[in-house]
Structure formats: structure tokens, C-alpha cells
C-alpha positions in Angstrom: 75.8 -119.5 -49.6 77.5 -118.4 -46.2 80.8 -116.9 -47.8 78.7 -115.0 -50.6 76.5 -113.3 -47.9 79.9 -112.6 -46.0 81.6 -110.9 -49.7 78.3 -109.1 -49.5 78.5 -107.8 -46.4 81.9 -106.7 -46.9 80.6 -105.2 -49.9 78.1 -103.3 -47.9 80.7 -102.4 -45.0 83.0 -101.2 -48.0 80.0 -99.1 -49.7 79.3 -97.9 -46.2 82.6 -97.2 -45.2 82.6 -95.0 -48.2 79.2 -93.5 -48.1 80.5 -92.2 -44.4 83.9 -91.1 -46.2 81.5 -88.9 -48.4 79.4 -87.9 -46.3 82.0 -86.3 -44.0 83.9 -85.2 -47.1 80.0 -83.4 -47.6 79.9 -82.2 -43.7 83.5 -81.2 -43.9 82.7 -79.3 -47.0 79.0 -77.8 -45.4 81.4 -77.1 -42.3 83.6 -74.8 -44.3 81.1 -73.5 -46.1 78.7 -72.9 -43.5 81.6 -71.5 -41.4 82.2 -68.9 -43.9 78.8 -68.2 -44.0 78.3 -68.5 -40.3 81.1 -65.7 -39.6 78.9 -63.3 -41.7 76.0 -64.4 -39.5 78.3 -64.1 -36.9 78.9 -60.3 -37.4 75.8 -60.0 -38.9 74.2 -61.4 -35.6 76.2 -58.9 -33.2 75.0 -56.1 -35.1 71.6 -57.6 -35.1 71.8 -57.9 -31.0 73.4 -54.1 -30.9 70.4 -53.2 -32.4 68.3 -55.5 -30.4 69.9 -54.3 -27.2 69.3 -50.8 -28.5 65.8 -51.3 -29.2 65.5 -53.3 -25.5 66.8 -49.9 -24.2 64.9 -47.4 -26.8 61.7 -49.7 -25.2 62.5 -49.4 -21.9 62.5 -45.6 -22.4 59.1 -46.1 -24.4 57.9 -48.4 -21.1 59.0 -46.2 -18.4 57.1 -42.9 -20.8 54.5 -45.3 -21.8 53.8 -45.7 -17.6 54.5 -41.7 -17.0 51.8 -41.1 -19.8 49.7 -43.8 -18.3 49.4 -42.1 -15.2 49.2 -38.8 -16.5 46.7 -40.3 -18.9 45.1 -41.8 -15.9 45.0 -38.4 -14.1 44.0 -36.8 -17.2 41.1 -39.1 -17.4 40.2 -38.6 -13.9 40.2 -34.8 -14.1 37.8 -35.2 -17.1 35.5 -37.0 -15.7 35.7 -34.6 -12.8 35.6 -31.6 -14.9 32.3 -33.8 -16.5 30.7 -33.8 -13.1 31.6 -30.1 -12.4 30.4 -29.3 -16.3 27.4 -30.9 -15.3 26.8 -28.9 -12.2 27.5 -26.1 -14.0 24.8 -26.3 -16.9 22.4 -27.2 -14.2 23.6 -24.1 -12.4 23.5 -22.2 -15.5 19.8 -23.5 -16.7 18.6 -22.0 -12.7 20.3 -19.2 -13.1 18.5 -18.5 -16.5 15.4 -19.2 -15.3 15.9 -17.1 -12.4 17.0 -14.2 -15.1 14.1 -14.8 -16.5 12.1 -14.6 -13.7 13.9 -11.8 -12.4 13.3 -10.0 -16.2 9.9 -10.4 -15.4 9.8 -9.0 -12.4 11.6 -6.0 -13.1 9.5 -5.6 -15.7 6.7 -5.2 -13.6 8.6 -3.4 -10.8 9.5 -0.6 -14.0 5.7 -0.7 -14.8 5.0 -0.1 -11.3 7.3 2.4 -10.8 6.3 4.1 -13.4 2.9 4.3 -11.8 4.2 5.1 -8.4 6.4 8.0 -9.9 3.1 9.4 -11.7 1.0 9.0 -8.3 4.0 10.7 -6.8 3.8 13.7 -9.3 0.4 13.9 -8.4 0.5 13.8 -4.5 3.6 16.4 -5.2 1.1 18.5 -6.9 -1.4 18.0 -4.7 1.0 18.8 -1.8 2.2 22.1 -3.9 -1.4 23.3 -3.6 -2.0 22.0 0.4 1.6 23.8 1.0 0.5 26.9 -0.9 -3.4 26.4 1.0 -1.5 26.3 4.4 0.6 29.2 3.6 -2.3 31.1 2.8 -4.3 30.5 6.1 -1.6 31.2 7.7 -0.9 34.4 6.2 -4.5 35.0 6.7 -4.3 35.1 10.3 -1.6 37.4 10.3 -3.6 39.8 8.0 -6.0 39.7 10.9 -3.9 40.0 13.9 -4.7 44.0 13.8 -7.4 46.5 12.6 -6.4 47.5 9.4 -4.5 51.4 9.1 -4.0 53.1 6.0 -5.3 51.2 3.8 -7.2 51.8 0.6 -8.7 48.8 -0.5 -12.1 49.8 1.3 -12.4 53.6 1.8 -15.6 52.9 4.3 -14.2 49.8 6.2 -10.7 51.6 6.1 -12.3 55.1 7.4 -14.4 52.5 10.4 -11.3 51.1 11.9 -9.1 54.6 11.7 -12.0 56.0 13.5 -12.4 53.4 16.0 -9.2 53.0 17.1 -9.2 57.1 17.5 -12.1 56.8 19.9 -10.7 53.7 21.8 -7.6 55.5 22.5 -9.7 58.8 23.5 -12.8 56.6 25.7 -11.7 53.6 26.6 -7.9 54.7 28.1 -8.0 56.7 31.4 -4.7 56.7 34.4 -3.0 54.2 32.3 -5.8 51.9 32.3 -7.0 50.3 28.7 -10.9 49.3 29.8 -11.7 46.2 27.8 -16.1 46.8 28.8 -15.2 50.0 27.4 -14.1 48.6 23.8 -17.2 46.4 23.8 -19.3 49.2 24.3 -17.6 51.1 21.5 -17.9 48.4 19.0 -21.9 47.9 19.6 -21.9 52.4 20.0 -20.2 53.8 17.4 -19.1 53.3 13.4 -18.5 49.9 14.1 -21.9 48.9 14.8 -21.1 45.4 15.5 -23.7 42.9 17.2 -23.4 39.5 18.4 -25.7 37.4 15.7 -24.4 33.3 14.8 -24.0 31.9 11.4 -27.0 30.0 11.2 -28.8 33.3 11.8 -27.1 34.6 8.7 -28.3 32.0 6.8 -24.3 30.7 6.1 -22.6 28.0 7.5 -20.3 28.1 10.5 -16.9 29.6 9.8 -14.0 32.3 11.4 -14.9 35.7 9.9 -11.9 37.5 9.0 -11.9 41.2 10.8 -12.6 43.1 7.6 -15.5 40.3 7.2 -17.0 41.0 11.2 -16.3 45.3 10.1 -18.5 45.0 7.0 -21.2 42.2 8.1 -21.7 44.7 11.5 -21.7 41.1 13.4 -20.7 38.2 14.5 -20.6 35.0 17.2 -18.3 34.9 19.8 -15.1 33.5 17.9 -15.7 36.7 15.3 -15.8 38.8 18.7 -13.0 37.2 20.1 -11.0 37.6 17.1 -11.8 40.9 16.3 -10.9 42.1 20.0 -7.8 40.0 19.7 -7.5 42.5 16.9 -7.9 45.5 18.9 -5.8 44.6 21.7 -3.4 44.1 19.3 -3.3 47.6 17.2 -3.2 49.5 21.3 -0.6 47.3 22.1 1.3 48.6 19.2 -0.1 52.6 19.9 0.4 52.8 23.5 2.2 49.4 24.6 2.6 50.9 28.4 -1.5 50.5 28.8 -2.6 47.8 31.5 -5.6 46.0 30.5 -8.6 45.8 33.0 -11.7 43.8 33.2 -14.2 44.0 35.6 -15.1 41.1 38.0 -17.6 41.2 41.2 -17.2 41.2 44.8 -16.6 45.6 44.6 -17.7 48.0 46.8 -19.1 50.0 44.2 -19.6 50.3 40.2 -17.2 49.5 37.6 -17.4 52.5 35.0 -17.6 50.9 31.2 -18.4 54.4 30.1 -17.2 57.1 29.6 -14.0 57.0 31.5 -14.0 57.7 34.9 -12.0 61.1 34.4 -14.9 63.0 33.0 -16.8 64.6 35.8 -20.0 62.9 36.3 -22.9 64.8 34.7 -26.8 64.0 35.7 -27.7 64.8 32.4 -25.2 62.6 30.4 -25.6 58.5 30.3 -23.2 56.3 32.0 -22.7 52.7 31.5 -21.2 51.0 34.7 -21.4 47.4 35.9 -23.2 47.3 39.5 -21.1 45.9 42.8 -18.2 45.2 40.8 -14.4 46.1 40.7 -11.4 46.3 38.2 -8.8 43.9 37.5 -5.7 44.1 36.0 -4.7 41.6 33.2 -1.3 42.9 32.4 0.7 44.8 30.3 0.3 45.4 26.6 3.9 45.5 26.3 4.0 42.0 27.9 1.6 40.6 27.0 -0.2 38.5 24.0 -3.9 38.2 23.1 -5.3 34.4 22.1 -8.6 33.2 21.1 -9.5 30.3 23.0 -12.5 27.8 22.6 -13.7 25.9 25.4 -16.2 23.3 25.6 -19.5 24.0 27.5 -21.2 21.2 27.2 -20.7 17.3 24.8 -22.8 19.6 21.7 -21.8 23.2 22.5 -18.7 25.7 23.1 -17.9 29.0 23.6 -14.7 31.2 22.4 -13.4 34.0 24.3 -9.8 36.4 25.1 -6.6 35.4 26.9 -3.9 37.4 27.4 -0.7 35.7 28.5 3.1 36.7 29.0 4.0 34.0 26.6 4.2 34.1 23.1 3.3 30.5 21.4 5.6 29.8 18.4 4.5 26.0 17.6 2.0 23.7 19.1 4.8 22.5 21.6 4.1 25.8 23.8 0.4 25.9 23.6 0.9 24.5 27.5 2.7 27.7 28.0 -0.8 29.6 27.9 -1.8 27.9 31.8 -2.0 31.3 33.6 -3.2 33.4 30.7 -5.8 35.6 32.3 -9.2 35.2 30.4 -12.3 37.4 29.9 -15.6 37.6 28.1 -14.8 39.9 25.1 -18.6 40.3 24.6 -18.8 42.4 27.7 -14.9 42.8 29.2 -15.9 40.7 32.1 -13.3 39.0 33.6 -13.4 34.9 33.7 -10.8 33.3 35.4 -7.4 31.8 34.5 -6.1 28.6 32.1 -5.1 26.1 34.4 -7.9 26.7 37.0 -11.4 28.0 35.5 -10.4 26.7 32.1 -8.1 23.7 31.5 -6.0 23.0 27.9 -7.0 19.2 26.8 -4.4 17.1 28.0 -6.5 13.8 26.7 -9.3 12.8 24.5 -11.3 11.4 26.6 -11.1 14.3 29.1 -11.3 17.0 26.2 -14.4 15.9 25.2 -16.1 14.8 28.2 -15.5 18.0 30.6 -16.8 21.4 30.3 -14.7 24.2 30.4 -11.8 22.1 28.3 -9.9 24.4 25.8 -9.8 22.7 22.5 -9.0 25.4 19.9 -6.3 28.5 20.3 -5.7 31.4 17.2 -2.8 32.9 17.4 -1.2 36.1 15.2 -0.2 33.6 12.8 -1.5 30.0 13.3 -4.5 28.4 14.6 -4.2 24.9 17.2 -6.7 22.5 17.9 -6.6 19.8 19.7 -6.8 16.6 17.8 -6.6 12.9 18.4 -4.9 13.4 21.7 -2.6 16.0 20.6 -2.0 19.7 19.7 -1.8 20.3 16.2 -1.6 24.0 14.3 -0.8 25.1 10.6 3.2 25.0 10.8 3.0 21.4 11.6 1.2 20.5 8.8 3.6 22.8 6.6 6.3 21.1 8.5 4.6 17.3 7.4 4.1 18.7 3.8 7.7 20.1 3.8 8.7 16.3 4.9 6.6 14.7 2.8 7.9 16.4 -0.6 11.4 16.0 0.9 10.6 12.1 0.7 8.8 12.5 -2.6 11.8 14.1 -3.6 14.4 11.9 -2.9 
């Protein structure tokens, strides 16, 4: 039993021994084979990590772009959402601003509509200041139509023939040694063709008003600014006939009488009339060559006034030399009695209060061409409110 498993063993050694003969015969044979096949691997391999290592480099290129793009990517991203935020801003910006277009729209809507009503009120006050220039022109025009007796004229063949005539007989009765007697011209204009006596407005019947001297010559009277203005008149015309005259009032304190007339020159005659003033003397007013005639209105009392004749050596151009007049020699041109001087009898308003709460406080002057009043505390005539028309078109204008 022993020696058979011994033959067996053998047996199995011998089977093994040749199964390992095989078997490297087999590895042998898979080692040649697989080294012929493993050299093509071989190469094939190399290529294969040529490519590999070319693709490891090919993605490091990609990697290092892939972080550049990252960060410009990243940068990008920022500076979108920035731009977002500033987008953001913007439409909210934009959505103001359009409603602030729209607002504005609207209000230049109405701005047009009311300019359009402001330049049609502005056509109309231009207009209207057209026909207040044109007014003021014509007043003062007016007053230089009455600055003299009319000569030569035709318009009014009895009124015209009046005035030639009396300025004939002033320069014939009322001039005597060089001497132009202002009584005398009063006494002529109540004495011969003009016929004129002193009679108010309300005593017409017609409301107060500044007759013209065509007006005074045809009515045959007047209150004392028609008497003053017509004399103004007169003094005027002689001034312009015989400018070398001196003008004489009469005032009291003489030793004897102050002929009014006829002129001293003519011989007295018992049988003839004479008009003299009692106790009183002459006085000399000035020169018609240097001198101008005013009408000036003074207050006699809070309800009443009184207008009369100065005659100064300044002539007042604009309401900024009205103060030029202190000095100016007045007199009564209802009689040729002499009053006193501007400045000391009489007094130009200086203030409201004063020029309506003193007697003897001028308030009005006519000139030759304009007429000043006094007139919430200053003097105020015709050219300025050309002048403040003139500005106020200018305005309108531009």
C-alpha cells in the first residue's frame, strides 16, 4: 500500500514536473509573443505619452487662458453688475428727468399762454401809451400856442383884429422912458377891444379849467389863472416887440401917485381922466430881454388859491430847475401891483406836508411850453411824463 502511494506520487511529481515544463514552454511562448506585441505597445505607448505630454502642455496653455479669462470674466462680471447699478441709476434718472419734461412742457405751456396774454396787454398799454404820448404832446404844444397873443393870423378875423389892436395900444399907452407899466395893461384889457373881466368858472356855469388865450379873448373873461396866463401872454409878445422895455409895478410906501393911465408923458389935462394908484411908487421888475414870465399858483388857505405873474432871469427847462424861480419878482396881474419875491413872500413846496398846510406855498408853475405841479413830494411837468412814456414803450419794446 506504501510503495503504490510512493509510484503515485512519483507519478504526480512526473505529471507535475511536466505540467511546469508546459507551462513555461506556454510562458516562454506568451513571453515572445507578448514581447512582440509589447514592442508595438512599446512604440505605440511613447507616441501615446508624446501626445499625452503634448496635451499636458496644450492644457496648461488652456489652464493658464482658462485663469486669464477667469479673471477677465470675473472683471467682466464685475463691470456688469456695475454697469447694472449705474443702468439702474440711469432709468431712475431718466424716469425724473421725464417727468420733469413733462412738467416743464406744462409749464411752458402755460408760460406761452401767458405770454401770449402779456404781449396782447402789452399791445394795448402800447396803444394806450401812443395815445397818452400823443395827449402829452398835445398839451404841451398847447401851451406853446399860448405863450403869445396871436399876430397874423386868420383863423378868427375878430379875435385876430382884438389882439393886433391891443398890442398896438399897449405899445402906444402902456410904454413911456423905457418903462413897460404892467397897471397900465390891466387897465387896457378891462378898457378897450379886449373887454376882459375877472368872472370864475362856476360863474360861467363850466367846470374849473385853464382857458387858452384865444378862449379868455373870445369869452371877454376869466379867473385869475386865465389873467395870469393871458398877461404871461402879453409880456411875452412886448418882450419879442421891444425886448429893451423894463417892467414896472407899483407898490406903496411913495410919496405921491403911481400913474396907471395914460402914461405919465402926456401933459396932465383937468378935463381928461386919469387912473393913478394913491401914495404909491414904481418898481422895477427887470428886463424883457432878460427876463421870463411864469404863472404861479399859491395856496391861500387848506380849500383855496390864488394864481398870479413872475418874472425871473431864469428860464426853466425841466422840473429839476423849477427851484431856479426863488427870486422871481411877482405881481398881481389883475391890477400890476407888485407882491413880493419867491423865496420870501411866496415859497416853492419843498414837502407835502408843508405844501399843503402853509399859505402862500407855490404848488403849480406854466411855463411857454410845460406846466409843473407839485405832486406827492416832488415837482412833476409834461416832459417827464413824456420822458416815463418814452421809457415805458422802450421797455414794452424790448
Amino acid at each position: 500500500m506504501a510503495k503504490g502511494r510512493i509510484d503515485m506520487a512519483r507519478i504526480l511529481l512526473f505529471a507535475g514536473g511536466a505540467l511546469a515544463v508546459l507551462i513555461i514552454i506556454a510562458l516562454l511562448a506568451g513571453m515572445i509573443f507578448f514581447y512582440g506585441q509589447n514592442k508595438e505597445l512599446a512604440q505605440e505607448y511613447i507616441s501615446l505619452e508624446a501626445e499625452h505630454n503634448q496635451t499636458l502642455a496644450e492644457l496648461s496653455g488652456l489652464q493658464l487662458n482658462y485663469s486669464a479669462l477667469g479673471r477677465i470674466y470675473a472683471q467682466a462680471n464685475a463691470n456688469l453688475q456695475a454697469a447694472t447699478i449705474s443702468l439702474s441709476t440711469a432709468n431712475s434718472e431718466i424716469a425724473r428727468l421725464n417727468a420733469q419734461l413733462a412738467a416743464e412742457k406744462q409749464q411752458l405751456a402755460q408760460s406761452n399762454a401767458n405770454l401770449q396774454a402779456q404781449q396782447q396787454k402789452a399791445a394795448q398799454i402800447a396803444s394806450d401809451l401812443g395815445s397818452l404820448e400823443r395827449s402829452i404832446g398835445k398839451s404841451m404844444a398847447w401851451f406853446s400856442e399860448n405863450a403869445a397873443l396871436p399876430k397874423n393870423c386868420t383863423w378868427d378875423k375878430e379875435t385876430c383884429w382884438k389882439s393886433d389892436t391891443f398890442r398896438k395900444r399897449v405899445a402906444e399907452d402902456c410904454v413911456d422912458k423905457g418903462n413897460l407899466n404892467l397897471a397900465c395893461i390891466t387897465y387896457l384889457m378891462e378898457h378897450t377891444t379886449f373887454s376882459i373881466r375877472y368872472r370864475t368858472d362856476s360863474e360861467k356855469g363850466s367846470e374849473d379849467h385853464l382857458q387858452g388865450v384865444k378862449e379868455t379873448m373870445q369869452a371877454g373873461s376869466g379867473d385869475c389863472e386865465d389873467y395870469s396866463f393871458i398877461f404871461k401872454a402879453i409880456i411875452n409878445s412886448m418882450a419879442e416887440s421891444a425886448p429893451g422895455l423894463e417892467a414896472v409895478a407899483y407898490t406903496g410906501g411913495g410919496s405921491g401917485d403911481f400913474r396907471v393911465y395914460p402914461k405919465e408923458s402926456i401933459p396932465y389935462n383937468e378935463v381928461e381922466s386919469y387912473w393913478y394908484v394913491p401914495g404909491a411908487k414904481g418898481i422895477s421888475l427887470g428886463n424883457l430881454s432878460r427876463t421870463y414870465p411864469y404863472v404861479i399858483c399859491y395856496s391861500l388857505t387848506e380849500q383855496a388859491g390864488h394864481c398870479t405873474v413872475a418874472l425871473s432871469q431864469h428860464k426853466i427847462t425841466g422840473s429839476a430847475g423849477i427851484y431856479s424861480l426863488n427870486g422871481a419878482q411877482v405881481f398881481e396881474p389883475q391890477n400890476g401891483q407888485y407882491i413880493g419875491t419867491v423865496g420870501n413872500e411866496l415859497a416853492l413846496c419843498a414837502s407835502q406836508q408843508e405844501c399843503f398846510g402853509r399859505a402862500g406855498q407855490i404848488r403849480i408853475v406854466i411855463a411857454d411850453s410845460d406846466l409843473y405841479s407839485f405832486e406827492n413830494g416832488n415837482w412833476v411837468g409834461y416832459a417827464d411824463y413824456l420822458s416815463r412814456v418814452e421809457s415805458a414803450k422802450a421797455e414794452i419794446g424790448s
